[in-house]
C-alpha positions as YAML, in Angstrom:
chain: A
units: angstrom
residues:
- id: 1
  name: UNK
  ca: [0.00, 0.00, 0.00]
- id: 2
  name: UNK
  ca: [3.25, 2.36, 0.97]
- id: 3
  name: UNK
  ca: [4.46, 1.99, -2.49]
- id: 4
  name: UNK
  ca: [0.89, 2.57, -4.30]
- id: 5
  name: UNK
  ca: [0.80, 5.66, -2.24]
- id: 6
  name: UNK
  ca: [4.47, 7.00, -2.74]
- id: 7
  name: UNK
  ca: [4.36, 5.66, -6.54]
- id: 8
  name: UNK
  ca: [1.48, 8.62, -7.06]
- id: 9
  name: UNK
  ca: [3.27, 11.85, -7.99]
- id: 10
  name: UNK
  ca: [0.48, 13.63, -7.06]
- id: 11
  name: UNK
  ca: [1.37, 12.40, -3.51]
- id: 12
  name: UNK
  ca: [4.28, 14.73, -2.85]
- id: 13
  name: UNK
  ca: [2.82, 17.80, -4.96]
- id: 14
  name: UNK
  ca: [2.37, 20.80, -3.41]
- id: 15
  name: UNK
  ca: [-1.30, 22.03, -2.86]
- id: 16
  name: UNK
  ca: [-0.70, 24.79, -0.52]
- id: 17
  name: UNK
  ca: [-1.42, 27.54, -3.28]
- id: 18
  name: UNK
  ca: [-5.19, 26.29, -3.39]
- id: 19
  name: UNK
  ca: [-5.37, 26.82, 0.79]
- id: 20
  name: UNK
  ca: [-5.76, 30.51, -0.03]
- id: 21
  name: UNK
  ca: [-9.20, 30.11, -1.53]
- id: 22
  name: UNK
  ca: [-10.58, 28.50, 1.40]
- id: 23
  name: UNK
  ca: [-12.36, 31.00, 3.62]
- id: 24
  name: UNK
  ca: [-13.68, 29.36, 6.01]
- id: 25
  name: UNK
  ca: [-12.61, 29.24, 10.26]
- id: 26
  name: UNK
  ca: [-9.38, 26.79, 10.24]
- id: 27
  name: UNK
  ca: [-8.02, 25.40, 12.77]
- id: 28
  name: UNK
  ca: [-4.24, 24.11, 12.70]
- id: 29
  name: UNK
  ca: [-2.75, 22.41, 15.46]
- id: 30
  name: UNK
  ca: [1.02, 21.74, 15.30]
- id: 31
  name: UNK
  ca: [4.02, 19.58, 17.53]
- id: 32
  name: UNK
  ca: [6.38, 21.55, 18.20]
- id: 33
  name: UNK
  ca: [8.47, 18.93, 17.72]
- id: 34
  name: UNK
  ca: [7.17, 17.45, 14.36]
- id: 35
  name: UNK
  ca: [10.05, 16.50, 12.40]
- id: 36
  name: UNK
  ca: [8.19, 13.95, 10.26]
- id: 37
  name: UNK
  ca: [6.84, 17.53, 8.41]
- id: 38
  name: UNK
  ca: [8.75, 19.75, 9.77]
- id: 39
  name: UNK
  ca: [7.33, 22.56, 12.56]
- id: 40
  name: UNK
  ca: [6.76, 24.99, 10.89]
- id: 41
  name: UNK
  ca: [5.06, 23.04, 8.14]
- id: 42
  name: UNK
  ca: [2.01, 24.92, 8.78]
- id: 43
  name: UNK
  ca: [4.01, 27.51, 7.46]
- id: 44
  name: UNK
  ca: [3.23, 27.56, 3.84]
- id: 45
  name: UNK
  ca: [-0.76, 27.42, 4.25]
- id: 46
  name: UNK
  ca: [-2.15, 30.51, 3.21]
- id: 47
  name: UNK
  ca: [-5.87, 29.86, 4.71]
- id: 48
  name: UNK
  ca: [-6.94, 33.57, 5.47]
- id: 49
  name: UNK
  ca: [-9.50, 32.41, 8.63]
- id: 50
  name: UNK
  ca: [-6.49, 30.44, 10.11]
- id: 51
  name: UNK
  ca: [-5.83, 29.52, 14.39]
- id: 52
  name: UNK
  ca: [-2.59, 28.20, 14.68]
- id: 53
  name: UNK
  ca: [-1.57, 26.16, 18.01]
- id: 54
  name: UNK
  ca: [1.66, 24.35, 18.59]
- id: 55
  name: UNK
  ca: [1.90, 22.24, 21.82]
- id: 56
  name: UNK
  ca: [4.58, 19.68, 23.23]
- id: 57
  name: UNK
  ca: [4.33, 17.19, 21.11]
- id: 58
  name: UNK
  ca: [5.42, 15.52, 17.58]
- id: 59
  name: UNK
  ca: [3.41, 14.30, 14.53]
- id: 60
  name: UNK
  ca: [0.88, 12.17, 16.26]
- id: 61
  name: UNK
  ca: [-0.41, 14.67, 18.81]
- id: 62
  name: UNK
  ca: [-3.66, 13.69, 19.25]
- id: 63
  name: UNK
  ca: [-2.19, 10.25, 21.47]
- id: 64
  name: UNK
  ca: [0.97, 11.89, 22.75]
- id: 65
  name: UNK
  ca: [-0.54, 15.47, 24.08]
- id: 66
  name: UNK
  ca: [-4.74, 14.37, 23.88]
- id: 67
  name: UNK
  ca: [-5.83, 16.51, 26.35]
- id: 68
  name: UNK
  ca: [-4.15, 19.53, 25.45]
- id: 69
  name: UNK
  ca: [-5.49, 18.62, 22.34]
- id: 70
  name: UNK
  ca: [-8.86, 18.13, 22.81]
- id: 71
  name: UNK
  ca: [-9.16, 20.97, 24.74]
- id: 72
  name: UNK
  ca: [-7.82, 23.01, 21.61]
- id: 73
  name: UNK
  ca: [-11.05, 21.46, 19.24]
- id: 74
  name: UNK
  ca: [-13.44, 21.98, 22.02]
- id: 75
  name: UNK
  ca: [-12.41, 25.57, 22.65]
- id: 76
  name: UNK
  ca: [-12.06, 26.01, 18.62]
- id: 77
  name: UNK
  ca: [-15.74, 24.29, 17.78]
- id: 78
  name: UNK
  ca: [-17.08, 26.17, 20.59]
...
């Protein structure tokens, strides 16, 4: 399945341009120490409604910081 996936080369093109058109509330949430993308991956989206929040954490921060982040959606969602 790896291989299907990383075989596509529409896989590792870039889409962020398109984020820029998208106007409604986003919400980003971000490890501060995601190295898998990169911190500051969030970076390049160009959403113009965006909430960025980095917390302790790396790529999969929804097991290794859940509370924090839960606490993020629930505050975002309102």
């Amino acid at each position: 399945m790896a291989n299907q996936a990383f075989s596509n080369k529409e896989y590792f093109a870039s889409y962020f341009y398109l984020t820029e058109k998208i106007t409604v509330p986003v919400l980003i949430i971000t490890g501060n120490e995601d190295y898998a993308i990169g911190p500051d991956h969030h970076k390049n989206f160009l959403f113009p409604n965006k909430k960025v929040r980095a917390i302790q954490g790396k790529h999969m921060l929804y097991l290794e910081n859940n509370e924090e982040f839960k606490s993020i959606i629930q505050e975002f969602v309102g």
